[in-house]
N, C-alpha and C positions, 0 to 999 in steps of 0.2 A: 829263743823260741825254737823248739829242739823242731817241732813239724817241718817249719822252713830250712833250719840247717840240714836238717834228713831229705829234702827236696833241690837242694841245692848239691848239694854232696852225688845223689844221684843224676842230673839233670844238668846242671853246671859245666860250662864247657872254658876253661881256662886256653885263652890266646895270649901270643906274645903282647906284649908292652902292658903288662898288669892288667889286660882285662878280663873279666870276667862275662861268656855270654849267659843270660837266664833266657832267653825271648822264649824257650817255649812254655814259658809258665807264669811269666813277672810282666816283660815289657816288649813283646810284640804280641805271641798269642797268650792270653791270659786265663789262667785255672781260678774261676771263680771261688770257687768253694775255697783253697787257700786264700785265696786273697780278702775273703771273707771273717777267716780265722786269725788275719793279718790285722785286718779293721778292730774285731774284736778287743786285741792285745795293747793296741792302742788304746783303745777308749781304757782297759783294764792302768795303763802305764798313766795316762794322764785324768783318771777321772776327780780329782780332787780339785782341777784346775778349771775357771768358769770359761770354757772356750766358748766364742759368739759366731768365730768363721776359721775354714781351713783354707791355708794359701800353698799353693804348690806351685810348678812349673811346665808350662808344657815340654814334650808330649806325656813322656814316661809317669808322671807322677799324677796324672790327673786321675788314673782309675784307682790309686791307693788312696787317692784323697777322696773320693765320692766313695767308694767303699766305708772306708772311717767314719764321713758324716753321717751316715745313715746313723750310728752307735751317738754320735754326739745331738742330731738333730739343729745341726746348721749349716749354712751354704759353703760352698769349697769354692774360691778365686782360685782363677790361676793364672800367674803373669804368662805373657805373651812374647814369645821372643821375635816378633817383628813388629811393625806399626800398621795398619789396616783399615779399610777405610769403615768400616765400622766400629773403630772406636772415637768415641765422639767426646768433645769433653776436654776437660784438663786430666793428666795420669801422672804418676810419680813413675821415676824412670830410672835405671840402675845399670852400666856394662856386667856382664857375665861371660868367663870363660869357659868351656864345655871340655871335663877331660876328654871324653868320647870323642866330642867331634872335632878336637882341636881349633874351634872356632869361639869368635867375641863378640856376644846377641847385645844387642839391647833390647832387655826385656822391661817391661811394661805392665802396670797395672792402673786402669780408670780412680780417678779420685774418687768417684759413686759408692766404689765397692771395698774402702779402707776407710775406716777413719777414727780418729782420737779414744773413741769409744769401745772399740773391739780391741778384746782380746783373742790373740791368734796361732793357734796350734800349726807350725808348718810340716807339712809332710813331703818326702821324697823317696824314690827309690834306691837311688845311691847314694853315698859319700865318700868320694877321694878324696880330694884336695879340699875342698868345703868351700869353692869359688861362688856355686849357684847357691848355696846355704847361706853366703855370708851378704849377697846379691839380694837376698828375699828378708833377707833379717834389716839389711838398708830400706828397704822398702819397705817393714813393717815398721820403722822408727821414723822415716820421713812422711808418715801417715799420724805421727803420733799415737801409733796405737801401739798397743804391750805384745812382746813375745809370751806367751804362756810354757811354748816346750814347744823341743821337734825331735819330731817320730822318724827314723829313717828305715826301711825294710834293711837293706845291704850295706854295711858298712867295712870300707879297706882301711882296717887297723893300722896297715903297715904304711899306710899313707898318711900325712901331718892333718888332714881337714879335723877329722871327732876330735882328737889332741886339744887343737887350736882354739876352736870353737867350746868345747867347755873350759878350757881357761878363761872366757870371758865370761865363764858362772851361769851360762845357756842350760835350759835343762835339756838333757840332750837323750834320748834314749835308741837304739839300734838293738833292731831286733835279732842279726846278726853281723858279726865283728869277725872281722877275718883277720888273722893274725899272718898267713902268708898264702902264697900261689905258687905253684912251677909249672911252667908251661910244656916243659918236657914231661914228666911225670903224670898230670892232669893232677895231682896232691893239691887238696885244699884243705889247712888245719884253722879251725876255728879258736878265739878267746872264747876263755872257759866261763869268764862272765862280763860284766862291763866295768 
């Protein structure tokens, strides 16, 4: 998606240990209208596929995901990375490692809002390593319900997660792939496709 890579490219702020910041546009303050034309590309990537619910994670991926279903016209879960006393219920439960924050959530999603019958498009904002991808795809299968495809906005190519995860035959779609970073240089060169 050339709009994002040309927004990223401009706006992107590459830090030591592979990260990459977006917050002023992706994932703290958010540019509608992109994120908009983000929803869009998705629905255009997976409309063949009968999606019934989007599952994301909190926090980053919740506004990609309610963006998206507007295009699809159904509800966006999002697992919980703590326990709270407003979830009530039995919930299918998963550890996740966070490249970002270096920590290990137990994240969470109510039995209410999965089950055998949905099919489930997951959306995210990143993928490194594919730890909360591969977290959320356990939780879409101990729900019995079907992976349909996962949309991810930012994907680090040079990292094993997209690799891994479509070796498992995942439909996996990233709207951009980044093939490397320097943190000296601020140089970000993008994969020319997927």
């Amino acid at each position: 998606m050339q709009l994002l890579k040309d927004r990223i490219k401009k706006d992107g702020t590459v830090k030591a240990g592979n990260v990459l910041k977006v917050d002023s546009f992706l994932n703290h303050q958010i540019d509608v209208g992109l994120m908009n034309e983000i929803g869009k590309e998705f629905r255009r990537l997976f409309e063949d596929r009968n999606i019934t619910k989007i599952l994301t994670i909190e926090a980053s991926g919740i506004a990609v995901a309610c963006i998206t279903a507007q295009y699809f016209k159904v509800p966006v879960v999002f697992a919980k990375k703590a326990q709270s006393i407003n979830l009530d219920g039995d919930s299918y439960t998963t550890k996740i490692e966070s490249f970002t924050h270096k920590k290990i959530y137990d994240v969470i999603v109510s039995k209410k809002y999965l089950s055998p019958n949905d099919h489930v498009l997951i959306i995210d904002d990143f993928l490194a390593n594919g730890c909360a991808l591969i977290g959320l795809i356990d939780l879409v299968k101990a729900a019995g319900a079907t992976v349909e495809g996962v949309g991810i906005v930012i994907e680090k190519g040079f990292q094993k997660g997209g690799d891994e995860i479509r070796a498992t035959g995942v439909n996996l779609h990233s709207l951009a792939v980044i093939e490397s970073m320097n943190d000296v240089t601020g140089e970000i060169v993008f994969r020319d496709s997927e």
